[in-house]
C-alpha positions as CSV (number, residue, x, y, z in Angstrom):
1,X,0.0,0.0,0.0
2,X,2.8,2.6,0.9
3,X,4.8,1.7,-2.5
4,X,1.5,2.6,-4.4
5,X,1.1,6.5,-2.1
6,X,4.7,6.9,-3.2
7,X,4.2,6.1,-7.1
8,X,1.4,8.7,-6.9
9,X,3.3,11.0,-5.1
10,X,6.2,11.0,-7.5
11,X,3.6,11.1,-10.2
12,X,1.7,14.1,-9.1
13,X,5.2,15.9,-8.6
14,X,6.8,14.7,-11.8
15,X,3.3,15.7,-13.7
16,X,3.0,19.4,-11.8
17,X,6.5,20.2,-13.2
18,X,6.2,18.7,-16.2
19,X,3.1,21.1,-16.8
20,X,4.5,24.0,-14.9
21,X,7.3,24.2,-17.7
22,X,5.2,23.4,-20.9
23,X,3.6,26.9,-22.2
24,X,0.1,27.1,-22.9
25,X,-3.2,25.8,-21.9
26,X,-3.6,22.0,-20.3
27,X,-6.6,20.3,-21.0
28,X,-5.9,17.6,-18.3
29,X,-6.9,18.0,-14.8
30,X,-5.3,16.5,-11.7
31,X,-5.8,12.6,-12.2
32,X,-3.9,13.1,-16.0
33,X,-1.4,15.1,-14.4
34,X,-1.0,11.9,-11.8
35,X,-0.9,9.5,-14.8
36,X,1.1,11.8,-16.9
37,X,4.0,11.8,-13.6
38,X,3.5,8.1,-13.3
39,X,4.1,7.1,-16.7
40,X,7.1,9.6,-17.2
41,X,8.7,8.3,-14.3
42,X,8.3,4.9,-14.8
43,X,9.5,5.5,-18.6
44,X,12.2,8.3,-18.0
45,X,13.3,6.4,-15.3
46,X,13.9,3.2,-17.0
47,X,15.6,5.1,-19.8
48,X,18.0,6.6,-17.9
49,X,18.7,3.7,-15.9
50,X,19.5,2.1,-19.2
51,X,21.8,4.5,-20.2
52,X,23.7,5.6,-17.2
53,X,25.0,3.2,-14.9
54,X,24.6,6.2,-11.9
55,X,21.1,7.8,-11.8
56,X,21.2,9.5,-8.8
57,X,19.1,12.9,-9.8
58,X,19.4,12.2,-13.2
59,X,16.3,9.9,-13.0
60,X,14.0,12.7,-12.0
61,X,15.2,14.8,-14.9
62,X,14.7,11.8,-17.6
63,X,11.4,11.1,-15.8
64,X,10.6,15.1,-16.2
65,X,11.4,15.1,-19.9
66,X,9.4,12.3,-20.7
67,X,6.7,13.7,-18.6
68,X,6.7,16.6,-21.0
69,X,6.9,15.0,-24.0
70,X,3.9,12.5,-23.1
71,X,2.2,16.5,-22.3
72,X,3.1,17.9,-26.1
73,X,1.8,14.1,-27.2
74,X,-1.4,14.5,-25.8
75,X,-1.8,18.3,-26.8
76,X,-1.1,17.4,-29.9
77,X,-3.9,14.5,-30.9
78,X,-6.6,14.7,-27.9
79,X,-6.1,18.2,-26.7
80,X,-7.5,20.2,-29.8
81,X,-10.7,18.2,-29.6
82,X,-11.0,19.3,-26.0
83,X,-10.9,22.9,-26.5
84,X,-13.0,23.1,-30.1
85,X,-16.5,24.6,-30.4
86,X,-19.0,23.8,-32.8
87,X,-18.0,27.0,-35.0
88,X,-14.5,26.5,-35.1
89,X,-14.9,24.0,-37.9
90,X,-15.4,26.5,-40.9
């Protein structure tokens, strides 16, 4: 139970900062944000694990960048149909 508080924990942090340093409007709310950190640091993590053999610090960086780049990702093909109205098709 305490390993699962600590993966959302890291994920909420990891997804705040990872939102705090992308410009422009999010169309995720707090449980994306939690995903979003999650999945960054699971997959930043394991990528920079792979790649250097000493990760201490670096991890949280990797996790961070991936974090934002899963952000742009989603902005990118599900955020546009969040924020469009009915008379922005013409």
């Amino acid at each position: 139970m305490g390993e699962i508080l600590i993966f959302v924990l890291v994920g909420l942090v990891v997804g705040l900062i990872a939102r705090l340093l992308m410009p422009g409007p999010d169309p995720i709310g707090i449980i994306g944000t939690i995903v979003l950190g999650i999945v960054g640091a699971l997959i930043g993590g394991w990528i920079f694990g792979a790649i250097l053999p000493d990760t201490e610090g670096v991890d949280w960086i990797g996790a961070i960048v991936v974090a934002m780049l899963l952000l742009f990702l989603y902005r990118r093909f599900a955020g546009g149909r969040a924020t469009r109205t009915t008379t922005d098709r013409f």
